[in-house]
Biopython code that builds the backbone (N, CA, C, O; Angstrom):
import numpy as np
from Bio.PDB.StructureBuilder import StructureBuilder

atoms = [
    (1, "UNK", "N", (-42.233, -97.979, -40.034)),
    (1, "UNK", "CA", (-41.660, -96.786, -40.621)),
    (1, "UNK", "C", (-40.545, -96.232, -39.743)),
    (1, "UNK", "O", (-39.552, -95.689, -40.228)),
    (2, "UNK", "N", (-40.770, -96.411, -38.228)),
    (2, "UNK", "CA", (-39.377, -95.621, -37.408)),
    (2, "UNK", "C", (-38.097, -96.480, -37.511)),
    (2, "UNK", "O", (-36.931, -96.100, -37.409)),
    (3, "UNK", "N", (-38.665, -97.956, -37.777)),
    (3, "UNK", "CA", (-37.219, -98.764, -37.749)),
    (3, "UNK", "C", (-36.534, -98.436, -38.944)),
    (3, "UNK", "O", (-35.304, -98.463, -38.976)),
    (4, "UNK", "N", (-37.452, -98.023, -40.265)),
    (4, "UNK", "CA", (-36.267, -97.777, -41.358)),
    (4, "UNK", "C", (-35.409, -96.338, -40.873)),
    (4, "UNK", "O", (-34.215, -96.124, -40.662)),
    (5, "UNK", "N", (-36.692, -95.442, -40.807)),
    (5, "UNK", "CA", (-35.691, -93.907, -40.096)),
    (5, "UNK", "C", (-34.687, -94.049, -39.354)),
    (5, "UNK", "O", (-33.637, -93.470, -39.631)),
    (6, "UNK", "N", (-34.838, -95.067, -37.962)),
    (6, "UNK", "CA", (-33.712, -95.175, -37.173)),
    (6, "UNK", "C", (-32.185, -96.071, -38.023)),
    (6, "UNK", "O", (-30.987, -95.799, -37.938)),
    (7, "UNK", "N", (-32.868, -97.125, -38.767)),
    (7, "UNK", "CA", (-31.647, -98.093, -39.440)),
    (7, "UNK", "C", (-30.964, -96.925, -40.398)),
    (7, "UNK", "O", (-29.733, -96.940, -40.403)),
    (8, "UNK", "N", (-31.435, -96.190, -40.989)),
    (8, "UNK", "CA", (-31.020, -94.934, -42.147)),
    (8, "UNK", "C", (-30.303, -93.921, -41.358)),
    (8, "UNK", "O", (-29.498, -93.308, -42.059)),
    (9, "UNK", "N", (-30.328, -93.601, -40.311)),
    (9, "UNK", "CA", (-29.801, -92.726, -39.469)),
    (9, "UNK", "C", (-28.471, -93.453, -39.395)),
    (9, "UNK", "O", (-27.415, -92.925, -39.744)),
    (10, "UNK", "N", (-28.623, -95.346, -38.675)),
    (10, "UNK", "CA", (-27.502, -95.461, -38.090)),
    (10, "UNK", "C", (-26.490, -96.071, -39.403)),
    (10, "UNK", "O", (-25.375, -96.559, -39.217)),
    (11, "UNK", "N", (-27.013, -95.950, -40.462)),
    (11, "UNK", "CA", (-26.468, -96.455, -41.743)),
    (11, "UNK", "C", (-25.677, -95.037, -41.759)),
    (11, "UNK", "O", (-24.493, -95.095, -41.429)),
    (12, "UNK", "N", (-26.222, -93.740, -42.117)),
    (12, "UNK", "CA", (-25.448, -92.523, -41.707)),
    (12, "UNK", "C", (-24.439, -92.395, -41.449)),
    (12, "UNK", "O", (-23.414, -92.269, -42.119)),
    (13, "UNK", "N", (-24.797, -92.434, -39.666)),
    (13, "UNK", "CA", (-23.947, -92.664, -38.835)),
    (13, "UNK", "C", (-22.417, -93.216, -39.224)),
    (13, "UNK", "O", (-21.351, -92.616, -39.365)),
    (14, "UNK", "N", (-22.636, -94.056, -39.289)),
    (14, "UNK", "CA", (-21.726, -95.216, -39.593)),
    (14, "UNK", "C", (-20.641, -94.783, -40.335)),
    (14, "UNK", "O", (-19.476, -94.569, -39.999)),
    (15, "UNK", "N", (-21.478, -94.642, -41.903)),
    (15, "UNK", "CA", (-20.856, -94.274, -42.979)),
    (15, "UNK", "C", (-19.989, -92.622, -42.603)),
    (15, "UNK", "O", (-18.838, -92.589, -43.038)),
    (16, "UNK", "N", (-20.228, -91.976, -42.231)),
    (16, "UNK", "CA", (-19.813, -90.717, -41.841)),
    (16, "UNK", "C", (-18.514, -91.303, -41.182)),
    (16, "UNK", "O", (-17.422, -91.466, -41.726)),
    (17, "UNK", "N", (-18.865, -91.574, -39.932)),
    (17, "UNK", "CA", (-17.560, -92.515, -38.970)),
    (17, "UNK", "C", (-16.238, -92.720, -40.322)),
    (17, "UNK", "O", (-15.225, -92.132, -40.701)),
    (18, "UNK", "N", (-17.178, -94.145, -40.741)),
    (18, "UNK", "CA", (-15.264, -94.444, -41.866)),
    (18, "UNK", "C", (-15.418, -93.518, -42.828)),
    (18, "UNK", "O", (-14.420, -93.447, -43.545)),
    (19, "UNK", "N", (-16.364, -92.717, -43.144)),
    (19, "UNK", "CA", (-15.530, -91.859, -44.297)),
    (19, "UNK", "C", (-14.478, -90.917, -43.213)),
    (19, "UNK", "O", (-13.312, -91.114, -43.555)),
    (20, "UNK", "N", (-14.562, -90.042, -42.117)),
    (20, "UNK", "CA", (-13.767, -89.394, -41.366)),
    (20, "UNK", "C", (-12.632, -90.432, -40.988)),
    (20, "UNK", "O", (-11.515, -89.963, -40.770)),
    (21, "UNK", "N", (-12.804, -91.713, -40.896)),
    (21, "UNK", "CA", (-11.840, -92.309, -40.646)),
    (21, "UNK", "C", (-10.467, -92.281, -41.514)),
    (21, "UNK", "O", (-9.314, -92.036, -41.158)),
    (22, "UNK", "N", (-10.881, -92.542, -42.484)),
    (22, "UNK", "CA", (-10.264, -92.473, -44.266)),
    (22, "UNK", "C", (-9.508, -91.441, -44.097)),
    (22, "UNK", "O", (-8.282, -91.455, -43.988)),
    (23, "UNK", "N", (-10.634, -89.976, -44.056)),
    (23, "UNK", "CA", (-9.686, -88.565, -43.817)),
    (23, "UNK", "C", (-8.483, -88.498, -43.576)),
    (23, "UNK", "O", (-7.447, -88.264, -44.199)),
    (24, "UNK", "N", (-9.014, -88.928, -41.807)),
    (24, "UNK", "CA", (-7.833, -88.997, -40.709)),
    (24, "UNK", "C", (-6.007, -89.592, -41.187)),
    (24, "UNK", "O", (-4.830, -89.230, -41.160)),
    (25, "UNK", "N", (-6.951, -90.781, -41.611)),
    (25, "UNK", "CA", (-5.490, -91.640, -42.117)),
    (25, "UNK", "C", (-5.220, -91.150, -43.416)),
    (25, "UNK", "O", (-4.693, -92.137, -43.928)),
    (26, "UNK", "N", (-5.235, -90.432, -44.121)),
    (26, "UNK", "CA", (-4.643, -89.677, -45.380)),
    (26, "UNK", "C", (-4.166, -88.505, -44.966)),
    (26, "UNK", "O", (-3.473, -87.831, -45.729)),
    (27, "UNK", "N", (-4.441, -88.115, -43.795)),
    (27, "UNK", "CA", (-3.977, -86.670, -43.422)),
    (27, "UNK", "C", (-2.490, -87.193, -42.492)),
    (27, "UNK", "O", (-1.410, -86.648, -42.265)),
    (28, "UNK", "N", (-2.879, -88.041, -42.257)),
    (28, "UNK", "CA", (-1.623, -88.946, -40.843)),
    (28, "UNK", "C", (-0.345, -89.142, -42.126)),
    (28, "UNK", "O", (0.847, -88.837, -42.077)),
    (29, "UNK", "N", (-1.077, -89.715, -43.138)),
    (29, "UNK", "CA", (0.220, -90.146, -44.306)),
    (29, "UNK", "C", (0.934, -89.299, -44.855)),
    (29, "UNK", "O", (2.035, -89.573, -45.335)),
    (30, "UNK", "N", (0.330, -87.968, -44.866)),
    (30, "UNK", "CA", (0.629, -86.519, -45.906)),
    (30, "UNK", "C", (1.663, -85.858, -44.310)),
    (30, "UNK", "O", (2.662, -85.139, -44.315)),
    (31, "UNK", "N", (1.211, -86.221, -43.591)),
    (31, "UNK", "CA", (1.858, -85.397, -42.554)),
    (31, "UNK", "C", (3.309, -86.210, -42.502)),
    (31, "UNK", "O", (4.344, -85.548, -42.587)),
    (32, "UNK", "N", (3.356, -87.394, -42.388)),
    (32, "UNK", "CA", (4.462, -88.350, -42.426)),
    (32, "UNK", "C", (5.381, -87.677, -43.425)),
    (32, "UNK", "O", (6.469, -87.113, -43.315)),
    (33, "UNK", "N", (4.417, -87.977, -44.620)),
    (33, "UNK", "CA", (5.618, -87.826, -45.785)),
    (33, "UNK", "C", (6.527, -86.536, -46.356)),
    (33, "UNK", "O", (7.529, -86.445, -47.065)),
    (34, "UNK", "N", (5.481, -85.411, -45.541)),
    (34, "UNK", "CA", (6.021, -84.003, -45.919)),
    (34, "UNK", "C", (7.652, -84.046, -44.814)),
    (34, "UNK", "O", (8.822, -83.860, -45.148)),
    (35, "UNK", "N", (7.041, -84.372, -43.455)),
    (35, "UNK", "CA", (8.264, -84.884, -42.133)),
    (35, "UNK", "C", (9.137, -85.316, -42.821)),
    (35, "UNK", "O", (10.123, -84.589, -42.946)),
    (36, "UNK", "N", (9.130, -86.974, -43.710)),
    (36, "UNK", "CA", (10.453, -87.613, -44.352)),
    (36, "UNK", "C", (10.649, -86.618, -45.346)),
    (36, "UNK", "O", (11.878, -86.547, -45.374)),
    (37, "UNK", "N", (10.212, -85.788, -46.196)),
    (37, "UNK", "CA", (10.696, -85.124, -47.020)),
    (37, "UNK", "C", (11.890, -84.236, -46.621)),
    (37, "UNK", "O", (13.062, -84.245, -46.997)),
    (38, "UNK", "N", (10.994, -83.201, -45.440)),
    (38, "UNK", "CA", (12.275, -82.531, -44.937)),
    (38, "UNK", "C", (13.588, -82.853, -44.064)),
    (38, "UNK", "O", (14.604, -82.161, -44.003)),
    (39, "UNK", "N", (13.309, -84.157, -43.356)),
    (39, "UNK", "CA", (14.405, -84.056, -43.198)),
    (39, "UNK", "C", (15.366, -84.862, -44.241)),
    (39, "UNK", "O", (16.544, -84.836, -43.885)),
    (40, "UNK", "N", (15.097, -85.622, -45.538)),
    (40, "UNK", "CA", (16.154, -85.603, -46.748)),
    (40, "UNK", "C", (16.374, -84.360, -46.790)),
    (40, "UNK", "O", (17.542, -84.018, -46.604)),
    (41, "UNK", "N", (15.433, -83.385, -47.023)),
    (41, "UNK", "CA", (16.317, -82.229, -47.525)),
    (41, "UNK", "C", (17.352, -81.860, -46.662)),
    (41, "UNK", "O", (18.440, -81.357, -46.939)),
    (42, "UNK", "N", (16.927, -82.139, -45.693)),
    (42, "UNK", "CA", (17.786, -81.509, -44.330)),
    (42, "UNK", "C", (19.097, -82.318, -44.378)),
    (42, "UNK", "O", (20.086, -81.683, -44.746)),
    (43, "UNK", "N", (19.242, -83.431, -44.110)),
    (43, "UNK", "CA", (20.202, -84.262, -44.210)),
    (43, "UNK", "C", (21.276, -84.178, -46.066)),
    (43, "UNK", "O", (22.405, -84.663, -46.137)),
    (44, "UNK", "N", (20.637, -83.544, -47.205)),
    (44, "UNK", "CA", (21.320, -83.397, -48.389)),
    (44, "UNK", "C", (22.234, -81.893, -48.326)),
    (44, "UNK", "O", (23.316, -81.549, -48.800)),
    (45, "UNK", "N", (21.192, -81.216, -47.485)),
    (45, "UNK", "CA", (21.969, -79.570, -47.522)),
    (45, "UNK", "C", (22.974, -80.117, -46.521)),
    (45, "UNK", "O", (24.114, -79.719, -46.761)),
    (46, "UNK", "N", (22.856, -81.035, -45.312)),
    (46, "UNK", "CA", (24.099, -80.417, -44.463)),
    (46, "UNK", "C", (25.246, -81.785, -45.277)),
    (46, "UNK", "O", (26.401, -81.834, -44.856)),
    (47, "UNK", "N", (24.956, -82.457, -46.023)),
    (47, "UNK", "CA", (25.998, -83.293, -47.381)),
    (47, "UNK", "C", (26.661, -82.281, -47.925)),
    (47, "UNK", "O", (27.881, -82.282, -48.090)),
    (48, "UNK", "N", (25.743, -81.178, -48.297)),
    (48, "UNK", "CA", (25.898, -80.669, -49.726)),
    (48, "UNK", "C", (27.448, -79.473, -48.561)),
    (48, "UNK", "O", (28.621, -79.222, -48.835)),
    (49, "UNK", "N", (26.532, -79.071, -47.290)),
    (49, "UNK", "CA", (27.918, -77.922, -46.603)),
    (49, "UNK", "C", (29.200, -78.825, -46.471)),
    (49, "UNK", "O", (30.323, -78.382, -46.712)),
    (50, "UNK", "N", (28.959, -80.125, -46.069)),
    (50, "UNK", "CA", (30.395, -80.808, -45.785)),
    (50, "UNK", "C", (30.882, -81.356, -46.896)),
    (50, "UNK", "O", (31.851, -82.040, -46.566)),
    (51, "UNK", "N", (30.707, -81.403, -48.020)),
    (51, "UNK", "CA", (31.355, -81.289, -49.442)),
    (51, "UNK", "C", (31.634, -80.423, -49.978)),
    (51, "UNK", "O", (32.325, -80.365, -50.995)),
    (52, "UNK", "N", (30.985, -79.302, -49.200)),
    (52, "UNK", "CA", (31.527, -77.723, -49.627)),
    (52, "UNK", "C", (33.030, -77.554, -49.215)),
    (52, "UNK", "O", (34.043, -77.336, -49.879)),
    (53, "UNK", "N", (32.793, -77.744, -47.809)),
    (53, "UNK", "CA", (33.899, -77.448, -46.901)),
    (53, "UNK", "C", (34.849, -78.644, -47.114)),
    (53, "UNK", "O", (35.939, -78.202, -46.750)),
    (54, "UNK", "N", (35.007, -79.818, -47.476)),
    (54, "UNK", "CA", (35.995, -80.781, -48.144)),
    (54, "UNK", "C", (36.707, -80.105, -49.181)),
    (54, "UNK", "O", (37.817, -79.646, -48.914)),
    (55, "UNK", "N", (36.360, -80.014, -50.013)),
    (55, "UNK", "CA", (35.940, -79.487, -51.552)),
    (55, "UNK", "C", (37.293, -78.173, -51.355)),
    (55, "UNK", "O", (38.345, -78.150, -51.994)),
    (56, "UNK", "N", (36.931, -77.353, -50.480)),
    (56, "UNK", "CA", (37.355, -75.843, -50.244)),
    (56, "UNK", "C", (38.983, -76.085, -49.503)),
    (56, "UNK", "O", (39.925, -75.302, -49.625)),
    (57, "UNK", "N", (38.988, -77.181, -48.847)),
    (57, "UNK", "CA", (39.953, -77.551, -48.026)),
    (57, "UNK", "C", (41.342, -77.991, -48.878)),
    (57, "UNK", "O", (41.030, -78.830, -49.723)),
    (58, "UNK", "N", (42.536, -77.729, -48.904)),
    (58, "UNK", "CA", (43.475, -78.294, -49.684)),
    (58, "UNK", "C", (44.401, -78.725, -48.745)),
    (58, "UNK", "O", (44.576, -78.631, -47.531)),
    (59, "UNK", "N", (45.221, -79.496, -50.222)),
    (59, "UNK", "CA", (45.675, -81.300, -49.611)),
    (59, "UNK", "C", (46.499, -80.607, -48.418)),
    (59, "UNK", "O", (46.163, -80.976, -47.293)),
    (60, "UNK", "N", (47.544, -79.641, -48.502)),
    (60, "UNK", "CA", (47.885, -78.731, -47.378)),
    (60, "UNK", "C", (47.451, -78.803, -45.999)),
    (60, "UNK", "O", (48.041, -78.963, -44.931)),
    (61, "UNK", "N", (45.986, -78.601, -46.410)),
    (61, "UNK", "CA", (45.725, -77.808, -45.420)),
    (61, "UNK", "C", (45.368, -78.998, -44.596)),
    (61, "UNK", "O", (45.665, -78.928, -43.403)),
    (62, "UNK", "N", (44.662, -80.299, -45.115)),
    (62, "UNK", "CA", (44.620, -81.771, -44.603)),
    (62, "UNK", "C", (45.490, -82.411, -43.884)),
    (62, "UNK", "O", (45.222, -83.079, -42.885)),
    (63, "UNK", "N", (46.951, -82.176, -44.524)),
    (63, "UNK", "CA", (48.234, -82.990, -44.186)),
    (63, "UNK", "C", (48.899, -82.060, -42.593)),
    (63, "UNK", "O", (49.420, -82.525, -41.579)),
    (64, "UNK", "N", (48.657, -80.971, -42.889)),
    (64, "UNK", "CA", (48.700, -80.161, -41.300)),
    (64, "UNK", "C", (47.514, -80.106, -40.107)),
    (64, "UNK", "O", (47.586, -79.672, -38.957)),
    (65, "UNK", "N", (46.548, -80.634, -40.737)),
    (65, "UNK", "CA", (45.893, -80.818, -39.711)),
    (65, "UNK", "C", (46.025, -81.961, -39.162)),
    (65, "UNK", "O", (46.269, -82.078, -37.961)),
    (66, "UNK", "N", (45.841, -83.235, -40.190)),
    (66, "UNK", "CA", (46.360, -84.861, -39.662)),
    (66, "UNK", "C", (47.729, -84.833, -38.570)),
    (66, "UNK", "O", (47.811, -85.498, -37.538)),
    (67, "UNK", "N", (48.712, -83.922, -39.078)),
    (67, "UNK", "CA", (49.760, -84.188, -38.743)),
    (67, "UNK", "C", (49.881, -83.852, -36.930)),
    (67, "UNK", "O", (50.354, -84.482, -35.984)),
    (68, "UNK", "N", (49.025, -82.227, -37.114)),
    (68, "UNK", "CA", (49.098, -81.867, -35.824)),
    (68, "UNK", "C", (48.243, -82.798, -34.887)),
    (68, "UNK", "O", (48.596, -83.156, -33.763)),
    (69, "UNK", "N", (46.980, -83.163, -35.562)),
    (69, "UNK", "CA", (46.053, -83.908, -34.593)),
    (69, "UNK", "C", (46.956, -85.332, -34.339)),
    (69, "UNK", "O", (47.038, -85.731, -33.177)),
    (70, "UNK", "N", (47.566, -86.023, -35.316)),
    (70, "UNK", "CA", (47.716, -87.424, -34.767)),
    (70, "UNK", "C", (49.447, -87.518, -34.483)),
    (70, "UNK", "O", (50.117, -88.540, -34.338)),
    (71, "UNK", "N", (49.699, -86.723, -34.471)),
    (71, "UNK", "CA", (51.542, -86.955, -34.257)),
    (71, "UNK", "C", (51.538, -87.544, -32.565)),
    (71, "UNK", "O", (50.709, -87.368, -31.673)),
    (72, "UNK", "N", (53.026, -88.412, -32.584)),
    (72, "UNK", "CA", (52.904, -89.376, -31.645)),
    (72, "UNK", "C", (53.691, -87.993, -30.343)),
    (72, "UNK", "O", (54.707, -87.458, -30.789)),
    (73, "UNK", "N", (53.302, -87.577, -29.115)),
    (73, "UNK", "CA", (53.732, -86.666, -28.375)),
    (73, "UNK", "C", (54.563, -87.746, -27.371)),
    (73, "UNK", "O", (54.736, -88.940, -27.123)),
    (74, "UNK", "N", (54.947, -86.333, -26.984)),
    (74, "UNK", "CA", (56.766, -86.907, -26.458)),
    (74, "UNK", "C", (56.400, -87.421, -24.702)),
    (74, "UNK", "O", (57.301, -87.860, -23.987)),
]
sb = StructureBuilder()
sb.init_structure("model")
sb.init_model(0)
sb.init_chain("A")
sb.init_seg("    ")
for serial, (resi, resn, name, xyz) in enumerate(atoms, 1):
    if name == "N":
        sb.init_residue(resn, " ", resi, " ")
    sb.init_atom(name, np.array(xyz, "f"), 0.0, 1.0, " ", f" {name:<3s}", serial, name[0])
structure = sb.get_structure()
């Protein structure tokens, strides 16, 4: 009778172990994926400011900046 009590305990045991195991690694994946989530978002908003600021910029204002930055100096 104690060997089934003890085998039922460590059957328990056991089972407890990989079910927390399982947990663990579904909580590890949710944590991952919320991480890659934000930084797409992160990486689309700062797309979305430098297409703002393209966008806002005219051909003007491009051709004087090229000009000043790359003109050949004396």
């Amino acid at each position: 009778m104690k060997i089934y009590l003890i085998i039922a305990i460590l059957i328990i045991v056991g089972g407890a172990y990989l079910f927390g195991n399982q947990v663990a690694q579904r909580k590890c994946e949710t944590r991952v994926a919320q991480n890659q989530t934000s930084e797409i978002i992160q990486t689309i908003s700062m797309q979305r400011e430098t297409d703002e600021k393209v966008y806002n910029t005219g051909v003007r204002d491009i051709r004087r900046i090229l000009h000043t930055k790359y003109t050949i100096a004396e």
